[in-house]
KEDOLUM-764236 format. One record per atom (N, C-alpha, C): residue number from 1; residue in three letters; z, x, y; atom name. Coordinates in nm, 4 decimals. Layout:
BEGIN
+------+------+----------+----------+----------+------+
! resi ! resn !        z !        x !        y ! name !
+------+------+----------+----------+----------+------+
!  NUM !  ALA !        Z !        X !        Y !   CA !
...
+------+------+----------+----------+----------+------+
This chain:
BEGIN
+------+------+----------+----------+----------+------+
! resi ! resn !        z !        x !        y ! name !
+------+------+----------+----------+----------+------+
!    1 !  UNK !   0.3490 !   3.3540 !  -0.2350 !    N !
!    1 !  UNK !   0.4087 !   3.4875 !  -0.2448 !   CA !
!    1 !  UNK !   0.3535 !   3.5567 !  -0.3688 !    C !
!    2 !  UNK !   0.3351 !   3.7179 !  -0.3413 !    N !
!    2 !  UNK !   0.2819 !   3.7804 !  -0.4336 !   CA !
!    2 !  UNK !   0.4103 !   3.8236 !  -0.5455 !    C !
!    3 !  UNK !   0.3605 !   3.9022 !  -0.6705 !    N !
!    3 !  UNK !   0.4650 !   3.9027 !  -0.7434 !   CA !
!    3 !  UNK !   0.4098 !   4.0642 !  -0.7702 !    C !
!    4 !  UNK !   0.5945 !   4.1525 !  -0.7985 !    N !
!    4 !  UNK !   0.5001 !   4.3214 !  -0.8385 !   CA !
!    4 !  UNK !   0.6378 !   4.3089 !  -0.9326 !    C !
!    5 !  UNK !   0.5894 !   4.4429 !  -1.0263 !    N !
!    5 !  UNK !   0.7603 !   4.4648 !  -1.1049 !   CA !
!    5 !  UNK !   0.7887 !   4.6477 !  -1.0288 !    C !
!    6 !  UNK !   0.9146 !   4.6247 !  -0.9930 !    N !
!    6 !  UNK !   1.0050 !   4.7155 !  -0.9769 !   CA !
!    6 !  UNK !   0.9831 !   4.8272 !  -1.0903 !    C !
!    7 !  UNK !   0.9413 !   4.9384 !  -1.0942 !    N !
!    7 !  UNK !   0.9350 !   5.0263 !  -1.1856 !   CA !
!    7 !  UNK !   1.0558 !   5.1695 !  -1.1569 !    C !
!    8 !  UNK !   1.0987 !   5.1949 !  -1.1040 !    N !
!    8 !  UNK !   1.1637 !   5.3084 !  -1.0614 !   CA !
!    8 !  UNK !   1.3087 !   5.2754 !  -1.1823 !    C !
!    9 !  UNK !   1.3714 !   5.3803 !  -1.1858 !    N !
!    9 !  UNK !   1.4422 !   5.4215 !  -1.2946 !   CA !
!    9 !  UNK !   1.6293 !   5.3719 !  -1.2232 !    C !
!   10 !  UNK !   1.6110 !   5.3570 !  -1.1382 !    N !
!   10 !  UNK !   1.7668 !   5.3261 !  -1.0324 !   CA !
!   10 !  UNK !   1.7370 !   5.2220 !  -0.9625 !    C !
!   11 !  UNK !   1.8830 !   5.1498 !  -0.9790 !    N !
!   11 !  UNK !   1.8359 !   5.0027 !  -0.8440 !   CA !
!   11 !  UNK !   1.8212 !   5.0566 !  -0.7151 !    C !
!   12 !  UNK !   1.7613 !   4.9685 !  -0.6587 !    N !
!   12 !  UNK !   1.6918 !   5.0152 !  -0.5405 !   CA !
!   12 !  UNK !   1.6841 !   4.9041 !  -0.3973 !    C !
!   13 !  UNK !   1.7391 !   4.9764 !  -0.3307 !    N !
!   13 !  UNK !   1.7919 !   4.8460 !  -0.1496 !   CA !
!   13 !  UNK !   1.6303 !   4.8414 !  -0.1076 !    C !
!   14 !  UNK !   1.5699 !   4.7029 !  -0.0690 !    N !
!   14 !  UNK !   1.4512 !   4.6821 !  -0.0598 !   CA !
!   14 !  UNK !   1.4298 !   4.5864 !   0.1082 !    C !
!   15 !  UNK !   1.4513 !   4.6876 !   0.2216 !    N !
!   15 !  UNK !   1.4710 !   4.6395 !   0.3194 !   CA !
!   15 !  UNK !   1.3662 !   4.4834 !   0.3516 !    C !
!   16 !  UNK !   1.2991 !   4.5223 !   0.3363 !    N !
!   16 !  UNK !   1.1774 !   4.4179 !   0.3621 !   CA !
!   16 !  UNK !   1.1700 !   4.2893 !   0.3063 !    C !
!   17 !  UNK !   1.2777 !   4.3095 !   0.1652 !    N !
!   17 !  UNK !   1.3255 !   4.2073 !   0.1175 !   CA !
!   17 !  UNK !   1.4325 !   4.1589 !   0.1687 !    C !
!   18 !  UNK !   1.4529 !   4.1733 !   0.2790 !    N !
!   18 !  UNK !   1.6150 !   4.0915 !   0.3179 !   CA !
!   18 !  UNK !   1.7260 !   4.2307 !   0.2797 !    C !
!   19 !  UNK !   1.6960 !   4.3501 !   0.2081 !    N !
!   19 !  UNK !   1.8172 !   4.4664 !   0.1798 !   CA !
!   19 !  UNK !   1.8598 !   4.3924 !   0.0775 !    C !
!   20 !  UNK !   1.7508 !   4.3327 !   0.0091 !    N !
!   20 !  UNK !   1.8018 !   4.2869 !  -0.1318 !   CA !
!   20 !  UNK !   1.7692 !   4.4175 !  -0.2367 !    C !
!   21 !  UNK !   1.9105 !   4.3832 !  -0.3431 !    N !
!   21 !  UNK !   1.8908 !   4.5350 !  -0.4410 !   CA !
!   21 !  UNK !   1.7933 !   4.4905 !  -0.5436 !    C !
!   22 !  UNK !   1.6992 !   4.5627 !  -0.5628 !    N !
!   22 !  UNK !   1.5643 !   4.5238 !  -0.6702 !   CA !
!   22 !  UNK !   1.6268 !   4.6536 !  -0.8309 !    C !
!   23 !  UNK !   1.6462 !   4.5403 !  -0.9734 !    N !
!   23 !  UNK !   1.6647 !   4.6673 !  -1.0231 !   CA !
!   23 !  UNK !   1.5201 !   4.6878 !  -1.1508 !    C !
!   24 !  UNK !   1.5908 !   4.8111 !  -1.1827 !    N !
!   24 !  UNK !   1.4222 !   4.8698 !  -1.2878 !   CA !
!   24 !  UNK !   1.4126 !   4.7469 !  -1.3722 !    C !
!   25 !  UNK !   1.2675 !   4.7190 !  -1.3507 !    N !
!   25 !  UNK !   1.1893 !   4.6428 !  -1.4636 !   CA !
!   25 !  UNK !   1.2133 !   4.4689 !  -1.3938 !    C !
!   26 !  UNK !   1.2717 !   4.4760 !  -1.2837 !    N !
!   26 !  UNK !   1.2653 !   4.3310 !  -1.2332 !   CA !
!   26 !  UNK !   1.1421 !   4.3030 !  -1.1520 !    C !
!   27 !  UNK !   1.1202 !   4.1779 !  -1.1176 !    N !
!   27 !  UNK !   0.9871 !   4.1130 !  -1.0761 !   CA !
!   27 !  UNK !   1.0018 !   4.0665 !  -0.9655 !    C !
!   28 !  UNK !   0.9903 !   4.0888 !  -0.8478 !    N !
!   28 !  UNK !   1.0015 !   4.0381 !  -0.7207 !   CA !
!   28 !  UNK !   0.9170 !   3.9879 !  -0.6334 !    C !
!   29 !  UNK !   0.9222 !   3.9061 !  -0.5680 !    N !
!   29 !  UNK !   0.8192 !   3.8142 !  -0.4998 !   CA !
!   29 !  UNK !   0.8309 !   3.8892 !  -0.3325 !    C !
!   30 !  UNK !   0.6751 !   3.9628 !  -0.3101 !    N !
!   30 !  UNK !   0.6535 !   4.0008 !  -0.1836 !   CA !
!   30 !  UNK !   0.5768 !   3.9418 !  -0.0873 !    C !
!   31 !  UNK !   0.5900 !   3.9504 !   0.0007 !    N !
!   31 !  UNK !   0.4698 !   3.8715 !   0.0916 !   CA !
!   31 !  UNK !   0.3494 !   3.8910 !   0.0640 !    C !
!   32 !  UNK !   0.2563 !   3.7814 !   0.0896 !    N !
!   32 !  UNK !   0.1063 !   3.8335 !   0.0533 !   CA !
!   32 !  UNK !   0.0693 !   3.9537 !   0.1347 !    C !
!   33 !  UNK !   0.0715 !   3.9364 !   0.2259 !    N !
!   33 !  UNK !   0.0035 !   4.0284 !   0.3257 !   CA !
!   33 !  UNK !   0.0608 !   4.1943 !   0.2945 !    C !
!   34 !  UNK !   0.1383 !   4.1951 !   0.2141 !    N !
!   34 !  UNK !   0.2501 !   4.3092 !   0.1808 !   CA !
!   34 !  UNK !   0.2244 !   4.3263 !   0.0475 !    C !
!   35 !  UNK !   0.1557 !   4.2895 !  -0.0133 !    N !
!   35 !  UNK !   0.1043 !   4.3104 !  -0.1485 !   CA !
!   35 !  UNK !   0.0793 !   4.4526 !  -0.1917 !    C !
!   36 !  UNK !  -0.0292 !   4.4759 !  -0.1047 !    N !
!   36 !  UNK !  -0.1395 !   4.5856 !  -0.1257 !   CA !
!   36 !  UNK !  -0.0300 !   4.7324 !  -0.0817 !    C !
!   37 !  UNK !   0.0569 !   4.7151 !  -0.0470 !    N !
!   37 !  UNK !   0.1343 !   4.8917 !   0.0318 !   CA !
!   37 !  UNK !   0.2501 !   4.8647 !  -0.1051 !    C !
!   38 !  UNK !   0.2552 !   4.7443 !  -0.1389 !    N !
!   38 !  UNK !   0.3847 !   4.7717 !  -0.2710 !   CA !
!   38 !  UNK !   0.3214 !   4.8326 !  -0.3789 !    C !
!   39 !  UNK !   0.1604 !   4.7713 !  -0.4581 !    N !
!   39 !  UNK !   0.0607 !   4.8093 !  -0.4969 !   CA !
!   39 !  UNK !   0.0530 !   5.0004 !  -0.5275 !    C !
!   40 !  UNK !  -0.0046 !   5.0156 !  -0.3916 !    N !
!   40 !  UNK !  -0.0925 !   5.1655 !  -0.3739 !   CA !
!   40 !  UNK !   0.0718 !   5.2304 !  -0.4028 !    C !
!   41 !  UNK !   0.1716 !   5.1840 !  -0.4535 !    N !
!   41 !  UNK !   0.3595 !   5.3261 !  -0.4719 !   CA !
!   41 !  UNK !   0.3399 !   5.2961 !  -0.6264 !    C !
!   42 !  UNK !   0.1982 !   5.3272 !  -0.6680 !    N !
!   42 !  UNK !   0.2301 !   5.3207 !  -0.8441 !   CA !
!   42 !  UNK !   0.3096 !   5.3568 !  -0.9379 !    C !
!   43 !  UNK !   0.3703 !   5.4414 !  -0.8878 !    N !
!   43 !  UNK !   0.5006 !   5.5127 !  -0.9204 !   CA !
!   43 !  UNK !   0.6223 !   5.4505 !  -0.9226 !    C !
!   44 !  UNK !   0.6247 !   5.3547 !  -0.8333 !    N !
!   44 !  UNK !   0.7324 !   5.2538 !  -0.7906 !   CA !
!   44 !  UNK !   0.7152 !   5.0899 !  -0.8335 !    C !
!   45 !  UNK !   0.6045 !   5.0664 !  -0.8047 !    N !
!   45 !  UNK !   0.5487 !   4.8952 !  -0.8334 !   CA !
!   45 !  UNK !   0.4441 !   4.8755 !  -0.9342 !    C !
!   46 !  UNK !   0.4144 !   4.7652 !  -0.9881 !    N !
!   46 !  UNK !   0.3372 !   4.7505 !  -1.0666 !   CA !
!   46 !  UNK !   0.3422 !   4.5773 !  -1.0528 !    C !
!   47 !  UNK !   0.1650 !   4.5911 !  -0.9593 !    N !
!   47 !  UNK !   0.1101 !   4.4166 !  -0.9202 !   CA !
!   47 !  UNK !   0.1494 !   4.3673 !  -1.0557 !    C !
!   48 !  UNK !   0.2064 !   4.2376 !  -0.9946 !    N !
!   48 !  UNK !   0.2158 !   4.0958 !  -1.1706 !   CA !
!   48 !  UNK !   0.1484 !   4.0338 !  -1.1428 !    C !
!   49 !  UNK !   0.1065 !   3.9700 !  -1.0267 !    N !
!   49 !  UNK !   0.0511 !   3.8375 !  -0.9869 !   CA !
!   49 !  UNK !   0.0032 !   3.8485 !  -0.8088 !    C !
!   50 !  UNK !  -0.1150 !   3.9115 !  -0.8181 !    N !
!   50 !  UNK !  -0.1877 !   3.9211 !  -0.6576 !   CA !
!   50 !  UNK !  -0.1905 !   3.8005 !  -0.5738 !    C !
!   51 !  UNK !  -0.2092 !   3.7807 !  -0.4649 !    N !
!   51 !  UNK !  -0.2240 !   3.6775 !  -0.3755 !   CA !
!   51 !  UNK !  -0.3706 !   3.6485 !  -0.3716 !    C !
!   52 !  UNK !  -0.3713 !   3.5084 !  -0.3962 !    N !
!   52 !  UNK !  -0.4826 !   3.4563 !  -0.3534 !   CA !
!   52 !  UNK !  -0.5774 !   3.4888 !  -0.2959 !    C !
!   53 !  UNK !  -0.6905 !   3.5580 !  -0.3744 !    N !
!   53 !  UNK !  -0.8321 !   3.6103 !  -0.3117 !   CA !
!   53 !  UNK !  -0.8069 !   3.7403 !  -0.2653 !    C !
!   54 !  UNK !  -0.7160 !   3.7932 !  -0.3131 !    N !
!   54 !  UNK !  -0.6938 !   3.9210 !  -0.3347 !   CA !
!   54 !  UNK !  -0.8190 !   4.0330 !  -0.3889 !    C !
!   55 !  UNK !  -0.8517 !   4.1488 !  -0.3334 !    N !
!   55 !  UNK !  -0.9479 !   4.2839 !  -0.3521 !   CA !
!   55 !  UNK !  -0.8767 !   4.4001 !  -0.3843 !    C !
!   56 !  UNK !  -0.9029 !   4.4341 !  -0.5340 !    N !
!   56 !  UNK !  -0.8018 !   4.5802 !  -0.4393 !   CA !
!   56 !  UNK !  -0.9344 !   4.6502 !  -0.3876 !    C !
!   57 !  UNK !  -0.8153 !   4.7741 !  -0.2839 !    N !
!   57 !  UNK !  -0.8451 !   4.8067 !  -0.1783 !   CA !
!   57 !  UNK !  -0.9516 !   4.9392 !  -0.2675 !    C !
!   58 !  UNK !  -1.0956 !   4.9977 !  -0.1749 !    N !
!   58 !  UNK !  -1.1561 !   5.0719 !  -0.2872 !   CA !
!   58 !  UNK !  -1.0991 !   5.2158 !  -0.3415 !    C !
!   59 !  UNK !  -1.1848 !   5.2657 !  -0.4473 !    N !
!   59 !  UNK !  -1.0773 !   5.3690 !  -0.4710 !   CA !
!   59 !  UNK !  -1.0174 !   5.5076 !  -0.3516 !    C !
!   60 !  UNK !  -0.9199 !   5.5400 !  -0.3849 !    N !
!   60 !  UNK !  -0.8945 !   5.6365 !  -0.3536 !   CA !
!   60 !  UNK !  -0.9087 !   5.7928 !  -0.3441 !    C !
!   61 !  UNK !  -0.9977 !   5.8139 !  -0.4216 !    N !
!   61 !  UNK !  -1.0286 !   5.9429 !  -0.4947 !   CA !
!   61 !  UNK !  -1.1476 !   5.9749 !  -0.4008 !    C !
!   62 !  UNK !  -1.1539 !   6.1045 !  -0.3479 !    N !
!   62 !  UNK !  -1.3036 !   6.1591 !  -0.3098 !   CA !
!   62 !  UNK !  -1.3878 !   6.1608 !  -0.4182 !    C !
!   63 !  UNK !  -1.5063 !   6.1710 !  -0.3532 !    N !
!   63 !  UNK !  -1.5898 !   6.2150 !  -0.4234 !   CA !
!   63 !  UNK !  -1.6358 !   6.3940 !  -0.4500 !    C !
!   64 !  UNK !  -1.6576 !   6.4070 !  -0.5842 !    N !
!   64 !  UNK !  -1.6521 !   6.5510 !  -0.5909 !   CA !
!   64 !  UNK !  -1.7459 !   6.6513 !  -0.5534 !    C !
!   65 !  UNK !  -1.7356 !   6.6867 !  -0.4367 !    N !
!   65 !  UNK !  -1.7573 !   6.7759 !  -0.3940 !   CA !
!   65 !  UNK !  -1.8584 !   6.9420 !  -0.4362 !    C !
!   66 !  UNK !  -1.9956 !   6.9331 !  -0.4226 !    N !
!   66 !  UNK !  -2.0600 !   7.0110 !  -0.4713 !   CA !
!   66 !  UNK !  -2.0040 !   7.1584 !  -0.4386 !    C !
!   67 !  UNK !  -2.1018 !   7.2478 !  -0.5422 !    N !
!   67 !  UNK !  -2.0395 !   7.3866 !  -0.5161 !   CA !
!   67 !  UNK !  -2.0836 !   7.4346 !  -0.4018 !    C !
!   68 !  UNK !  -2.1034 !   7.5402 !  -0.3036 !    N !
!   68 !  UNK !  -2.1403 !   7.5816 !  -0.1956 !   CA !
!   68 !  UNK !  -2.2344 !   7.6493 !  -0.2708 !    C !
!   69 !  UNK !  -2.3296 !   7.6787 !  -0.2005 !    N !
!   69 !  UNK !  -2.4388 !   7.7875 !  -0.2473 !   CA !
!   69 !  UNK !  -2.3650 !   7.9238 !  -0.2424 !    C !
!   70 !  UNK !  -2.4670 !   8.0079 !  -0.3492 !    N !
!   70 !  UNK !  -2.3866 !   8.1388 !  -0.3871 !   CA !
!   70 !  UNK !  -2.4275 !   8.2156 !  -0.2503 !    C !
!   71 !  UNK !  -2.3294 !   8.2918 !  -0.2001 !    N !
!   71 !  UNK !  -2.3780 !   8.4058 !  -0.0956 !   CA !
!   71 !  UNK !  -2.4268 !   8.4881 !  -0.1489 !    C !
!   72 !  UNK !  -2.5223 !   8.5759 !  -0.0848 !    N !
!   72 !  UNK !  -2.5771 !   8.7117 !  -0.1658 !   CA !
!   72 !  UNK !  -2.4521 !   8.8140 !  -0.1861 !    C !
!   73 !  UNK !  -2.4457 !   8.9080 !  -0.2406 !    N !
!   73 !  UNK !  -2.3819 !   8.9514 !  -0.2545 !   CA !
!   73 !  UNK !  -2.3390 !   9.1161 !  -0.1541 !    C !
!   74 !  UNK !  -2.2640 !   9.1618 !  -0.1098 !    N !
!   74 !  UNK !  -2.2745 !   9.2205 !   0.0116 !   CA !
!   74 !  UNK !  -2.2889 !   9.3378 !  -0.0360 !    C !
!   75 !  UNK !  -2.3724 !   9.4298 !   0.0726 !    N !
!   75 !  UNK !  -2.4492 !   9.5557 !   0.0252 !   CA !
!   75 !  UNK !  -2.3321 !   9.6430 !   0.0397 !    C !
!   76 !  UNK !  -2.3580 !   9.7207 !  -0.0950 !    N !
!   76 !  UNK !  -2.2777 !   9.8322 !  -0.0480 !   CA !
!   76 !  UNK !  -2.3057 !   9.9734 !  -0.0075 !    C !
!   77 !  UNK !  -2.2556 !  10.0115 !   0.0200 !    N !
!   77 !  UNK !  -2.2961 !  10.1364 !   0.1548 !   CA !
!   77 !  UNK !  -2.2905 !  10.2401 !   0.0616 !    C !
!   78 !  UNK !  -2.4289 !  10.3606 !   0.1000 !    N !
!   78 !  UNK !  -2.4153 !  10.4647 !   0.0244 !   CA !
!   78 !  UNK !  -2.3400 !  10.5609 !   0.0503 !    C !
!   79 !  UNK !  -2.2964 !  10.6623 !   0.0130 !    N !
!   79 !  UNK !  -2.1869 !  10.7555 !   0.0381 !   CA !
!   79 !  UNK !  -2.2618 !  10.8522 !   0.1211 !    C !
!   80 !  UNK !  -2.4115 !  10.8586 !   0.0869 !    N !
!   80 !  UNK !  -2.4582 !  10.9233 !   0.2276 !   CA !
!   80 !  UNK !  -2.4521 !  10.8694 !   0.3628 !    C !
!   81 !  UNK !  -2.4396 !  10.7342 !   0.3372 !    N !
!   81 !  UNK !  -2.4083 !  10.6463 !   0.4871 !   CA !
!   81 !  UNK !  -2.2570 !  10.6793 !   0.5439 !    C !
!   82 !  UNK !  -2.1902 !  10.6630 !   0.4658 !    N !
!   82 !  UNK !  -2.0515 !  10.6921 !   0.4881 !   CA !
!   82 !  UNK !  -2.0211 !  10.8598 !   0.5715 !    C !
!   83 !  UNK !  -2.0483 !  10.8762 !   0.5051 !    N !
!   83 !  UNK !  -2.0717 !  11.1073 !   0.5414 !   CA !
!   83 !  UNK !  -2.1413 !  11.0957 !   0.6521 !    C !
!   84 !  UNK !  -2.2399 !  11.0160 !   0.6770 !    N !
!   84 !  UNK !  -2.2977 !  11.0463 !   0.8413 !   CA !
!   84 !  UNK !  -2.2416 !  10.9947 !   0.9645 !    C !
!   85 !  UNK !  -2.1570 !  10.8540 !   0.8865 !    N !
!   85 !  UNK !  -2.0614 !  10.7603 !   0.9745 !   CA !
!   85 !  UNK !  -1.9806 !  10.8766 !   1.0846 !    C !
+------+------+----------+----------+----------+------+
């Protein structure tokens, strides 16, 4: 079994654990295979002890994205064009 710590600020009902109450700053033992989705709630968990031959998963972040090329800039119409419109 993998190990994460409970980070959230309120105890918390942890269905998957049996609806056991997990509270802030405790260490709980998850399934291996269940590692990685407790993991990626960084906000919530924080891995102690990964499962065996464990990867994390790659990053998350795109890659950044070049600028578009500039458009020309659009002609503007002469006021004699306009008057003949």
């Amino acid at each position: 079994m993998a190990r994460v710590r409970y980070l959230g600020g309120e105890p918390a009902t942890v269905p998957e654990l049996g609806g056991r109450i997990v509270q802030p700053d405790e260490i709980a033992e998850v399934p291996d295979e269940r590692y990685t989705a407790y993991v990626m709630q960084s906000t919530l968990w924080e891995g102690i002890e990964p499962p065996a031959g464990w990867e994390p998963p790659p990053s998350q972040q795109e890659e950044p994205v070049e600028d578009p090329p500039e458009k020309p800039a659009a002609r503007k119409s002469s006021a004699r064009a306009q008057r003949e419109g």
